[in-house]
C-alpha positions in Angstrom: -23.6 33.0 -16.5 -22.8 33.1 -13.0 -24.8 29.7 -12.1 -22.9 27.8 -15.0 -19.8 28.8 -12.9 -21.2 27.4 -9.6 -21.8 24.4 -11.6 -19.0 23.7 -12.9 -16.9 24.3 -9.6 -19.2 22.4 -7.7 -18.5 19.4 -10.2 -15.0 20.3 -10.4 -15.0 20.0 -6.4 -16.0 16.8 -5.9 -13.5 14.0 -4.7 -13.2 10.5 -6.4 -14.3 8.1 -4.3 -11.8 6.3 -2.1 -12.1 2.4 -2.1 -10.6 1.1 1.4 -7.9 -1.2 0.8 -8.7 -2.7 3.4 -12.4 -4.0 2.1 -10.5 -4.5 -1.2 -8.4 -7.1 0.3 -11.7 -8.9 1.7 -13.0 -8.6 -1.2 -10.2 -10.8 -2.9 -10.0 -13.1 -0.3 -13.9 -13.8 -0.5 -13.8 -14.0 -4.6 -10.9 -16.8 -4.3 -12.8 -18.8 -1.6 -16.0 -18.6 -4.0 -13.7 -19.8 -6.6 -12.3 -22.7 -4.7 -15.6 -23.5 -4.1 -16.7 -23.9 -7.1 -13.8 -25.5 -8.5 -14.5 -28.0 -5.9 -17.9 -28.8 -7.4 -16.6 -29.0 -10.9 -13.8 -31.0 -9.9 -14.9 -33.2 -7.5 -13.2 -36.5 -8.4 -9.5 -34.5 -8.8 -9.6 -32.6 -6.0 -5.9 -34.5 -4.8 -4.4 -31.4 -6.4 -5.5 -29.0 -3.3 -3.9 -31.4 -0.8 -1.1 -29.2 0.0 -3.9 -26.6 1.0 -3.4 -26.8 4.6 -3.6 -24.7 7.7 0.4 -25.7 8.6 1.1 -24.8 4.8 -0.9 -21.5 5.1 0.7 -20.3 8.0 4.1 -21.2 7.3 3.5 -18.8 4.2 2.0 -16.0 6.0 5.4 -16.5 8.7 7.8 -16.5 5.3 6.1 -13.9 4.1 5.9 -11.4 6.9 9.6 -12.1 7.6 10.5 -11.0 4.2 8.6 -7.7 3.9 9.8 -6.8 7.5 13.7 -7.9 6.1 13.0 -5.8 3.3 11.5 -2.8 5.5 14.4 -3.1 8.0 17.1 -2.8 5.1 15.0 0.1 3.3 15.1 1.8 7.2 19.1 1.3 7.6 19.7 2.5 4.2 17.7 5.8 4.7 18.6 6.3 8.0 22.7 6.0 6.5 22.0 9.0 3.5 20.4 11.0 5.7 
C-alpha cells in the first residue's frame, strides 16, 4: 500500500514538458521555407505570383510590424502606469 502511494506521487510530480517558443518559432519558419520550396517545384512555370517576395518587402514588414507591437506596448504602459 505504501509503494502505490510513492507511485502515484511520483507520477503525479512530474512536470509537462515545456516546448521553447523560441525553437517553436524555428520550427515554423523552417516548415514554410520547405513549403515554398516545394511549391516552387510544383509550380514552376507560375511562380510570377511570389514576385513580391522580396528582401525590401520583408523588411519593410518586419519595420511595420515591430512599430505596431511597440505602439501598442507603449499605450498598454501609459494606460497602466495612469490607473495605478
Amino acid at each position: 500500500m505504501i509503494k502505490k502511494n510513492k507511485i502515484l506521487q511520483n507520477s503525479k510530480n512530474e512536470q509537462k514538458v515545456y516546448k521553447c517558443r523560441n525553437c517553436y518559432i524555428i520550427r515554423l519558419f523552417l516548415l514554410a521555407v520547405i513549403f515554398i520550396i516545394l511549391f516552387s517545384f510544383v509550380q514552376s512555370d507560375n511562380l510570377h505570383y511570389l514576385k513580391f517576395v522580396t528582401p525590401t518587402n520583408a523588411a519593410t514588414l518586419i519595420i511595420i510590424f515591430g512599430l505596431v507591437m511597440f505602439l501598442i506596448k507603449l499605450a498598454k504602459y501609459i494606460i497602466e502606469k495612469k490607473n495605478s
